[in-house]
C-alpha positions, 0 to 999 in steps of 0.5 A: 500500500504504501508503495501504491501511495508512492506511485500515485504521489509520484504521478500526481507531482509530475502531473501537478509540474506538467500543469503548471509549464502548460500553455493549455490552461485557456484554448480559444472557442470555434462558435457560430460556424467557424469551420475553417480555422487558422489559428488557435490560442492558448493562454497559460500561467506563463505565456500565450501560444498561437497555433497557426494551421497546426504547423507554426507555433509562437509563445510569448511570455507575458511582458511584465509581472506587474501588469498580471491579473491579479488572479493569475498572480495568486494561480501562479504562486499557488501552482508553485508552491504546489510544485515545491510541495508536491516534491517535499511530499515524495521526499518525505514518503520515500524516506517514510518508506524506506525507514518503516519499521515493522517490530513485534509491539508495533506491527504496523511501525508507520514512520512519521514521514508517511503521515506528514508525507500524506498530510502534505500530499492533501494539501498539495492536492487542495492547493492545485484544485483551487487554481484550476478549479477557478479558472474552470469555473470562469472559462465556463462562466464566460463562454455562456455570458451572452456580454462576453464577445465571441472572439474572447469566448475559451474552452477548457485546456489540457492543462486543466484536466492534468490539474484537475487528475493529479489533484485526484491523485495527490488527495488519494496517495495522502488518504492512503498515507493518512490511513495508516 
């Protein structure tokens, strides 16, 4: 179990990187009978992308931290200290793992590290839900506003669905942990 618990905390904390570099996270929307279309947007933590016919692709970082939303700064200083987190978290499991002792008193012998790893792993997994989570939200907000123009309108990115699994993995390696 608590290897099960390592992999899956594993996944989550690359899923929870992966999700943070990706540009995914806003994808411009195809409405009213747009068929052929050229270009396609993508709006992440830390820069825009523009697919133009599948062939070219040119990210820009954005120009200024200052001139950020102020939600993107608050997505983006959860998002790393979620990947820092996630980190420490595997850390402490690996070490919780290797270091569990099993005697005849305490046959279970569950280290210190595997319950702190899997309090951490939870709250990893709280901190990248809350950005993700929001910035769905808004997508979806947004795309059914009849006052937002059509050309603004976004879907949901790739990077989205990674948040939103590896938080779902992050919470069940941390409710195995924490089940010892």
């Amino acid at each position: 179990l608590q290897i099960t618990g390592l992999i899956l905390g594993g996944v989550g904390m690359v899923g929870t990187l992966a999700a943070t570099v990706m540009p995914q996270w806003r994808v411009s929307a195809y409405i009213e009978g747009n068929i052929v279309v050229f270009e396609s947007i993508w709006e992440g933590l830390w820069m825009d992308c523009i697919s133009q016919l599948g062939l070219r692709l040119q990210c820009k970082f954005y120009d200024s931290v200052l001139a950020l939303p102020p939600p993107l700064e608050a997505f983006r200083a959860l998002m790393c200290i979620a990947v820092v987190l996630s980190v420490l978290s595997f850390l402490m499991a690996i070490v919780g793992v290797k270091y569990t002792h099993s005697t005849e008193e305490d046959p279970q012998g569950v280290s210190i590290f595997i319950l702190a790893a899997g309090l951490a792993f939870i709250l990893t997994g709280a901190l990248v839900l809350i950005p993700v989570s929001w910035t769905g939200g808004s997508i979806i907000r947004d795309f059914y506003d009849p006052e937002v123009p059509v050309p603004l309108k976004r879907e949901l990115g790739a990077a989205l669905y990674v948040g939103w699994v590896s938080t779902a993995l992050l919470i069940t390696a941390g409710a195995m942990y924490c089940h010892f």
